[in-house]
C-alpha positions as CSV (number, residue, x, y, z in Angstrom):
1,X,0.0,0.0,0.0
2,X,0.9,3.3,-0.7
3,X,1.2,4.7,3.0
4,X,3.7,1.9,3.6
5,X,6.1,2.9,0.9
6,X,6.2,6.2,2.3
7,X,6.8,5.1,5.6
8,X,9.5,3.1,4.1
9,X,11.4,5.7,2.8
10,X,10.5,8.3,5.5
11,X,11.5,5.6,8.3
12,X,14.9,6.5,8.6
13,X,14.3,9.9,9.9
14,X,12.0,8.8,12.1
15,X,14.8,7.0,13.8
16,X,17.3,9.8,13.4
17,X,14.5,11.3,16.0
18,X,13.6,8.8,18.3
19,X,14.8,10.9,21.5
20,X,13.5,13.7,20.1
21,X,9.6,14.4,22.1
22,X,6.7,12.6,20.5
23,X,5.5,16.2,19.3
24,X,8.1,17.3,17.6
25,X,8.2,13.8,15.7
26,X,4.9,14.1,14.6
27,X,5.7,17.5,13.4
28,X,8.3,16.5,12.0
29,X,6.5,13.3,9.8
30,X,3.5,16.0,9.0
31,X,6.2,18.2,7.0
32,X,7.2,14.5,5.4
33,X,3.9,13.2,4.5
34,X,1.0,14.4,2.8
35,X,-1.9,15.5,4.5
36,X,-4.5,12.3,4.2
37,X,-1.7,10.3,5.7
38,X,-0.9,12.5,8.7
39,X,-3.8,10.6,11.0
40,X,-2.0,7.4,9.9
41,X,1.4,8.2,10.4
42,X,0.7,9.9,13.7
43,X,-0.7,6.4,15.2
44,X,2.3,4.6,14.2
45,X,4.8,7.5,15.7
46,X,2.4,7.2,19.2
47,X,2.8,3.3,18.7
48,X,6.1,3.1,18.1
49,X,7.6,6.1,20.7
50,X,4.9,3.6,23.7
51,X,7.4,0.4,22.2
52,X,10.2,2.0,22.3
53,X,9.2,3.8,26.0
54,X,8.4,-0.1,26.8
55,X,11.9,-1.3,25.5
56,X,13.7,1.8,28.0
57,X,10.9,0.9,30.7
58,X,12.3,-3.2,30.8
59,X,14.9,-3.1,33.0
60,X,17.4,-5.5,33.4
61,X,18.6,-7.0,36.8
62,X,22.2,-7.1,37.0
63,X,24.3,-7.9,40.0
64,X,28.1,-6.9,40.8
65,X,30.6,-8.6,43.0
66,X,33.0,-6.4,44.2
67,X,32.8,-2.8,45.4
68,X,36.3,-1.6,44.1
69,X,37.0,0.9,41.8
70,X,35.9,-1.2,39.0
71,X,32.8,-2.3,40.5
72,X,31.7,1.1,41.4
73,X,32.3,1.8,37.1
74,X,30.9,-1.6,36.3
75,X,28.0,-0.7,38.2
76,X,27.2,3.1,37.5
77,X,27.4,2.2,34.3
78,X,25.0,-0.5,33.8
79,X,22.4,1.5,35.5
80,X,22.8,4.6,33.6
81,X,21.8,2.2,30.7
82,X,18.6,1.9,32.7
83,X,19.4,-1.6,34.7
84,X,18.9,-2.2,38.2
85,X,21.8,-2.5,39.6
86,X,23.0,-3.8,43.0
87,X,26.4,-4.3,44.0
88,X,27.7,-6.6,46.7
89,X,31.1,-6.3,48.3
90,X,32.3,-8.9,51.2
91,X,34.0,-5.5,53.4
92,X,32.2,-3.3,55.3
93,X,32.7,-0.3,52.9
94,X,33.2,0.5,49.3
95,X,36.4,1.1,47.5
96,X,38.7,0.3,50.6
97,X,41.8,-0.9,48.4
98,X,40.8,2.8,46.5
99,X,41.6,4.7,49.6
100,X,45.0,3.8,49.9
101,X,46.2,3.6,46.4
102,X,49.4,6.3,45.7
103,X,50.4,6.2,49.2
104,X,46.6,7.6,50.2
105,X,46.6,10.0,47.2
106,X,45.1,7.9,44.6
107,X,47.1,7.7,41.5
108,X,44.3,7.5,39.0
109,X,45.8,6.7,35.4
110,X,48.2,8.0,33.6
111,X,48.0,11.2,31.3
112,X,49.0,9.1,28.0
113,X,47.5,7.4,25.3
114,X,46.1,3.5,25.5
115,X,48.9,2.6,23.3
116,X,51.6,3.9,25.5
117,X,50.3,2.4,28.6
118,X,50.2,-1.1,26.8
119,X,54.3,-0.3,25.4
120,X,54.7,-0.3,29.1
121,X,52.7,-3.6,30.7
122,X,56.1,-5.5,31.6
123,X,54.4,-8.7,30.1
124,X,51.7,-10.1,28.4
125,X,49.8,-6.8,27.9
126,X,47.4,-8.6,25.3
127,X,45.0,-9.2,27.4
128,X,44.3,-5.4,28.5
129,X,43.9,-4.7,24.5
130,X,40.3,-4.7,24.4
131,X,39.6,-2.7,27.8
132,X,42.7,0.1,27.2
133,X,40.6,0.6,23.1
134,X,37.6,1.1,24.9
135,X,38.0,2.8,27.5
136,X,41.4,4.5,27.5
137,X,43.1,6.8,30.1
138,X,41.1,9.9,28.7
139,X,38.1,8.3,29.3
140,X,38.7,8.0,33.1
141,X,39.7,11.4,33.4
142,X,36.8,12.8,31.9
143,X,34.5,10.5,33.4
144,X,35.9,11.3,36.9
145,X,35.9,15.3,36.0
146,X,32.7,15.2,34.3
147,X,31.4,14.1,38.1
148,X,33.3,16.8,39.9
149,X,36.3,15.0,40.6
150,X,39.4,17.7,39.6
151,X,42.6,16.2,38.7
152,X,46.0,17.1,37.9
153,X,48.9,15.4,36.1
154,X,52.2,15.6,38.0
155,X,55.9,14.2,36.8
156,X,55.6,11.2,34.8
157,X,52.4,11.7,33.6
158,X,50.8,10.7,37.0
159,X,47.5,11.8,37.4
160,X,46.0,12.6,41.1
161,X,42.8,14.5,42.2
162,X,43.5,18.1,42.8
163,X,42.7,17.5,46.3
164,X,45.5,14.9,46.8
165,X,43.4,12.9,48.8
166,X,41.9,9.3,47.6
167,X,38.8,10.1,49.5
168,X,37.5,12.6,46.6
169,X,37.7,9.5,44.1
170,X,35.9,6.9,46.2
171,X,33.2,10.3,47.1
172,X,33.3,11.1,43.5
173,X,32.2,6.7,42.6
174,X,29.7,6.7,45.3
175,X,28.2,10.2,44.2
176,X,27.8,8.5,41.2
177,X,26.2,5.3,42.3
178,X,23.6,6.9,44.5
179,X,22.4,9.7,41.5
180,X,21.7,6.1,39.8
181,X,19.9,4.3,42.3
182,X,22.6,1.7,42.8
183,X,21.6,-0.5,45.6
184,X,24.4,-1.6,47.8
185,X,25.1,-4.8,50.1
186,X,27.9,-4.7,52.3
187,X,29.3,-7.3,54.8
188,X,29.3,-11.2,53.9
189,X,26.1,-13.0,53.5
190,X,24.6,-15.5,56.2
191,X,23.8,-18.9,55.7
């Protein structure tokens, strides 16, 4: 039918617009189709934005073991994809190892490229290939910035928070984790 040959070839601006509000998609559709097909297309946008609403609205369970630093990421980021999230670590707090990392100051990463750090892994560095690609050194330090966490890159390329004190990374991670809702079980678990 006619309608679904111009919704064909109309589809994929639709898509491009899928986060934009369900007004302005229907706007946006009534400047694309004529008018005897605006009624039509208009229930298909409403039916499609409640699926893909649905879609965003099923949430996955997910479950973390381990508060460290990379449980804290691991965690914050699976629940700003919209998954419930609840970490469990076996210590009474989170990121304990964290707070005394670089003698108490937390030496974060290093201010270098992926490839560099890699060049320096003393052996068998294949295995951090896929992590350092996606998520390299730059990442972590916008990540922690973007939260409020200032750093600053001293001798060697060392980075540190401004504050030279471990506690505003672990403050920084759990700032984080509570904006998202991530539940959090502490202490080990009784038979």
């Amino acid at each position: 039918d006619q309608f679904m040959q111009v919704a064909m070839i109309a589809q994929g601006d639709f898509y491009n617009t899928l986060n934009a509000p369900t007004d302005e998609r229907i706007k946006i559709f009534r400047k694309i189709f004529c008018t005897e097909f605006y009624e039509r297309v208009q229930e298909r946008i409403k039916s499609d934005a409640k699926e893909v609403n649905e879609r965003k609205m099923s949430t996955k369970r997910i479950c973390v073991i381990g508060g460290g630093a990379a449980g804290m990421m691991a965690a914050g980021t699976a629940s700003s994809y919209g998954a419930e999230v609840t970490i469990f670590e076996s210590t009474d707090r989170l990121g304990k190892k964290l707070a005394i990392t670089g003698k108490g100051r937390c030496n974060v990463t290093n201010c270098c490229s992926a490839q560099e750090v890699l060049q320096n892994i003393p052996r068998n560095g294949r295995f951090l290939y896929s992590a350092m690609e996606n998520f390299p050194p730059s990442s972590i330090m916008e990540f922690l910035e973007s939260h409020g966490c200032q750093l600053k890159v001293e001798r060697g390329n060392r980075v540190f928070p401004v504050s030279d004190r471990s506690s505003s990374v672990l403050e920084c991670l759990r700032n984080v984790m509570h904006r998202l809702g991530v539940k959090v079980q502490t202490a080990r678990v009784q038979e």
